[in-house]
C-alpha positions in Angstrom: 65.3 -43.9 152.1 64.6 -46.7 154.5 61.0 -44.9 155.5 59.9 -44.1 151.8 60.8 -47.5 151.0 58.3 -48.6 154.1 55.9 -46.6 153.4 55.7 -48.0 149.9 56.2 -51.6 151.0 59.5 -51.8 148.9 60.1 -55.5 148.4 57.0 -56.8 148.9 54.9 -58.1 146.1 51.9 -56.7 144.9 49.5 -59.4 147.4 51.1 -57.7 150.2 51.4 -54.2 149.0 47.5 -54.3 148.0 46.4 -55.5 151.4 48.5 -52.8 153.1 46.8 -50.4 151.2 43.5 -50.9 151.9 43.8 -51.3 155.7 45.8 -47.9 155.7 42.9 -46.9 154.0 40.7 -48.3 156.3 38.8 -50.8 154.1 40.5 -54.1 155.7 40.2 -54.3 159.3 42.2 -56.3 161.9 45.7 -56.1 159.8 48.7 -54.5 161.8 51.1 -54.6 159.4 53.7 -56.9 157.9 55.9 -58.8 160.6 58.7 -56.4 159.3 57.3 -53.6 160.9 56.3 -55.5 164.1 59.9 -56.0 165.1 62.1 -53.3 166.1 65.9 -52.7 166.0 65.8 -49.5 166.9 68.4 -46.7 165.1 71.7 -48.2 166.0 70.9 -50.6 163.1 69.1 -47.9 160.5 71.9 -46.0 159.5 74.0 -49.0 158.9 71.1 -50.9 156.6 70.3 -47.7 155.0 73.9 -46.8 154.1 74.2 -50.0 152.6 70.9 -50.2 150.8 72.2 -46.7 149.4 75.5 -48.3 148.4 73.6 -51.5 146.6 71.5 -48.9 144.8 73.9 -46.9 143.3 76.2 -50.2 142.6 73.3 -51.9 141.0 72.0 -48.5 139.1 75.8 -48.3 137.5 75.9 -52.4 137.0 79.0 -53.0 139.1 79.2 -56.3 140.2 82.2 -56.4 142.1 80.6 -52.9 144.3 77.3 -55.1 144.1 79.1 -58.0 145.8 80.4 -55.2 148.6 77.1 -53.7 149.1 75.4 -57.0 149.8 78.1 -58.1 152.4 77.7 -55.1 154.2 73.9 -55.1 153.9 74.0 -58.7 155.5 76.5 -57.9 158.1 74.2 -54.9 159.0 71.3 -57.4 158.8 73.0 -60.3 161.1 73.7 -57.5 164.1 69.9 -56.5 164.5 69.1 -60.0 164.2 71.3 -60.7 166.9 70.0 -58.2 168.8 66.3 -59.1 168.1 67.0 -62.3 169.5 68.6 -61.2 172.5 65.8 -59.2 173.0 63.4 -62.0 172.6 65.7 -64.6 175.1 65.7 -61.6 177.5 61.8 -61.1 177.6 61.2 -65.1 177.4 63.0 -65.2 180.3 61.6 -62.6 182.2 58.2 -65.2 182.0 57.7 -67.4 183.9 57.7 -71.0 182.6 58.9 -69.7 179.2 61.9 -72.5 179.2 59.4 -75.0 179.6 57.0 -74.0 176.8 59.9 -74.3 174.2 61.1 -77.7 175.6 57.7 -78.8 174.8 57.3 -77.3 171.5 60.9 -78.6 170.5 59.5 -82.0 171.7 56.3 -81.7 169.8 58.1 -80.9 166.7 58.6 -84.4 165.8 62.4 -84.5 166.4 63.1 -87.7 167.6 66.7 -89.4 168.4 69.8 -87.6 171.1 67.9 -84.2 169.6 71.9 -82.8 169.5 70.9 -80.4 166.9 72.9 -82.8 164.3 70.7 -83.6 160.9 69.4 -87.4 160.7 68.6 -89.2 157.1 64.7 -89.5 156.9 63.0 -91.6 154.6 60.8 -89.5 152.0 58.1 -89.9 149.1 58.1 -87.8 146.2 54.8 -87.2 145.1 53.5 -86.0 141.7 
């Protein structure tokens, strides 16, 4: 299910599923492919995303909501443990490289955050424009 789904670009809208389309067909050049695909859990996470994608389905096809409600927790839980793993992945390589600790302390820096930066959300003033 999961690789059908793929190969259709299931969930993407129709932008994304036209531009796919016409670099697998070769007449858009330099696109890889949507981030999705770029990242890679492996299949300790597949059969638990796909068996809950399957349960969704079938829970949305027969309009439970209370199966519906199920489906999605699982999918989410399934979801949050590649994600963890992803990152772990990505902490592991960063820091396997040299300097990589430094490069984020900068970018955190550079992202405007100003104050004790202890991760605790600070009041900003703000314009609505029309």
């Amino acid at each position: 299910m999961l690789t059908e789904m793929e190969k259709d670009f299931e969930g993407y809208n129709r932008a994304v599923k036209a531009v796919m389309h016409a670099a697998e067909k070769g007449t858009l050049r330099g696109v890889r492919g949507p981030v999705a695909n770029l990242i890679k859990t492996g299949d300790r996470y597949a059969l638990a995303i796909e068996t809950a994608l399957g349960k969704l389905k079938e829970a949305h096809k027969n309009a439970d909501v209370a199966a519906i409600d199920t489906a999605m927790a699982e999918l989410n839980a399934a979801w949050q443990a590649a994600s963890q793993d992803i990152y772990a992945q990505q902490q592991a390589q960063q820091g396997a490289q040299p300097g990589a600790d430094a490069g984020q302390q900068s970018q955190s820096n550079a992202g405007g955050q100003q104050g004790g930066g202890d991760g605790q959300p600070e009041d900003v003033e703000f314009e609505e424009v029309k």
